[in-house]
N, C-alpha and C positions, 0 to 999 in steps of 0.2 A: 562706616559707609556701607549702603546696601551693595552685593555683588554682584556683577552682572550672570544673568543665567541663560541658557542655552539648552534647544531641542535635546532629549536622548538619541539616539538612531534608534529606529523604528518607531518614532512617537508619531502620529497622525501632525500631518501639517497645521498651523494654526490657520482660522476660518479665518476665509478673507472677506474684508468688507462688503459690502453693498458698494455699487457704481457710485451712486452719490457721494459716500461716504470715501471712499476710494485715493489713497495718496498718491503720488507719482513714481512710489517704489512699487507700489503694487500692481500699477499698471505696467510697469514692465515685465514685473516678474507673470504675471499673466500672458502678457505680450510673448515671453520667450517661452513660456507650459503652451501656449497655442499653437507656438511654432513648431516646436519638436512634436505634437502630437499630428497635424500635419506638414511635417518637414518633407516627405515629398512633394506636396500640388504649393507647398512656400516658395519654394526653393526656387517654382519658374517665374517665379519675381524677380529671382536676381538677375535672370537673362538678361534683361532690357537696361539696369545699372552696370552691368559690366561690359556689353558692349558701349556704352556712352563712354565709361572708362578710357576704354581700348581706341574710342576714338579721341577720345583730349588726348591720349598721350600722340598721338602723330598728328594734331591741325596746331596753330600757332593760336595765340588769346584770342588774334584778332578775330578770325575766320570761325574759332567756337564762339562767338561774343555774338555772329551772323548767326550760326546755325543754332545754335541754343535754345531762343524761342518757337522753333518749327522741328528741330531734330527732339533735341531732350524735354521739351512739351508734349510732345506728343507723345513720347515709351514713357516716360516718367508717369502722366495721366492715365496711361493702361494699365499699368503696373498696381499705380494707388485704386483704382477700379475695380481688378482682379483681388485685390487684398479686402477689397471691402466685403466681395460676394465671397472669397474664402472665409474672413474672422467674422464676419456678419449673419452670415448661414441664409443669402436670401438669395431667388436666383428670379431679377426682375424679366423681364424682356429684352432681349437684343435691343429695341429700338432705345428704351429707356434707359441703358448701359450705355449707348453712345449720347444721348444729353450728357450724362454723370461724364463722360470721359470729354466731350467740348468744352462742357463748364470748366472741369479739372483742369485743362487747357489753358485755360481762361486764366485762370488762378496761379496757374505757372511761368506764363510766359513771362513777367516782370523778373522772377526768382534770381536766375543767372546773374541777371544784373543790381540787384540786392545784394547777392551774397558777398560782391566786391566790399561793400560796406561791414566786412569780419564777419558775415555770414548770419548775423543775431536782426540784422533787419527784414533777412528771409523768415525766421522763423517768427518773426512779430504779424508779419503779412499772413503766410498758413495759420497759426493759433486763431486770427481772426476772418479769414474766411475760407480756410482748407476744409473746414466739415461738409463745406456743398456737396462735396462725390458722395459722404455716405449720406448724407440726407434724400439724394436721389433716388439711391439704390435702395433704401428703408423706407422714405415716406414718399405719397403720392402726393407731390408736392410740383408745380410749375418751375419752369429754370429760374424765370428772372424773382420769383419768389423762394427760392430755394436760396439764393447769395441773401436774403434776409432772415431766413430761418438761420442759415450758418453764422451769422453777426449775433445772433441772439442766444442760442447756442454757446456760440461763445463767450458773451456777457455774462452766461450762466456762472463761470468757473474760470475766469479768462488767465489768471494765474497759476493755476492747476493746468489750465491749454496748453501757453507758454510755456513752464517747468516740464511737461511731459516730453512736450517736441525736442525739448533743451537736452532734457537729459537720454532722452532717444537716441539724437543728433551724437552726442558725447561719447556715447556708447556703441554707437556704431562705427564711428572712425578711431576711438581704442581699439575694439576687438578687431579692426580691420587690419591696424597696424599688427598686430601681436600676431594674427592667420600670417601678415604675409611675411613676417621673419621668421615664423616657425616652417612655414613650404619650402620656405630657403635655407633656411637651418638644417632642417630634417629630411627634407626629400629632395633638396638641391636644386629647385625648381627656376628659371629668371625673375627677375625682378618684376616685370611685366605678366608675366605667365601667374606668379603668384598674386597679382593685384586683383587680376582678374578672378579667381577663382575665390579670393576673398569677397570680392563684389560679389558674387555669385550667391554665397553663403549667408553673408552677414547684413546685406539690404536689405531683403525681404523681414527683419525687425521694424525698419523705420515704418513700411508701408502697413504692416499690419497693427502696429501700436499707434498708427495713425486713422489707424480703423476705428479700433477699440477706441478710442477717444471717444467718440461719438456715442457710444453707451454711456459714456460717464457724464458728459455735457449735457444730452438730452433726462439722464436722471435729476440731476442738477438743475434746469431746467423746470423740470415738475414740481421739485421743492422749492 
């Protein structure tokens, strides 16, 4: 039986696909090279996730169940907006940033109450119409035409959509757990104090790999 073989250290990393061609490991692994290379203007992604945090732990279901749609729609939509003009490298116009963050709006406000459904019927709803923010922010495209470019978009690859967000999703609330017993472990922090500072760090992945999505859909797309 053949062996399995492994980099040298110092060997040139192996080339990574073409977007089209692009598996859902590698859209992370890109997603996380994007982040560390700008991990500072990332990082203030996490802002808007960890104050959301900071406030589920002190409202009751019922009253985040109220505010949901209007509180965490709206930071949630800025956030994924801000992630699109960071991994995207485009810098449209104010006015055309706020389409892309109403539409994103738009797209969120069901979420909260999806995710009661074990969380997998949220990510079936983003995989098929989440790409609207970057397709604002990239194409000069109309709003109510743009929730059709992101359907289509998504048809391109809609399994590779799904599985990215999934394994996004996955990966984000691991390493969220593992920050916040090592803050606690290591530097003695509260439980609460550590959640946050997790949020802080580890969100800005979901929004930017949900960026990057959108290069791989619309290459997908062309083919």
């Amino acid at each position: 039986m053949a062996r399995l073989s492994y980099p040298q250290a110092g060997e040139p990393r192996p080339e990574a696909l073409p977007p089209a061609e692009r598996t859902v490991g590698q859209l992370v692994a890109e997603t996380i090279r994007l982040y560390g290379e700008r991990f500072r203007a990332g990082l203030l992604l996490g802002l808007g996730p960890a104050a959301l945090a900071l406030l589920i732990a002190h409202v009751s279901r019922a009253e985040w169940l109220v505010l949901a749609p209007t509180v965490a729609g709206t930071v949630l939509s800025a956030c994924y907006t801000g992630a699109c003009v960071l991994a995207l490298e485009r810098r449209p116009p104010w006015r055309r940033l706020a389409v892309a963050w109403a539409c994103g709006w738009l797209v969120l406000v069901p979420v909260p109450f999806l995710v009661l459904g074990f969380v997998l019927p949220a990510l079936v709803w983003l995989a098929a119409v989440g790409l609207v923010v970057p397709v604002l922010v990239v194409e000069d495209t109309p709003p109510r035409a743009a929730f059709g470019r992101a359907w289509q978009l998504a048809r391109a690859g809609y399994a590779h959509a799904l599985g990215s967000l999934v394994t996004l999703g996955l990966l984000g609330i691991l390493a969220q757990v593992v920050l916040v017993f090592l803050l606690r472990g290591v530097g003695g922090a509260a439980i609460e104090v550590a959640a946050v500072l997790a949020n802080v760090v580890i969100s800005p992945i979901l929004f930017i790999g949900a960026a990057l999505l959108y290069v791989d859909q619309a290459a997908r797309a062309k083919g």
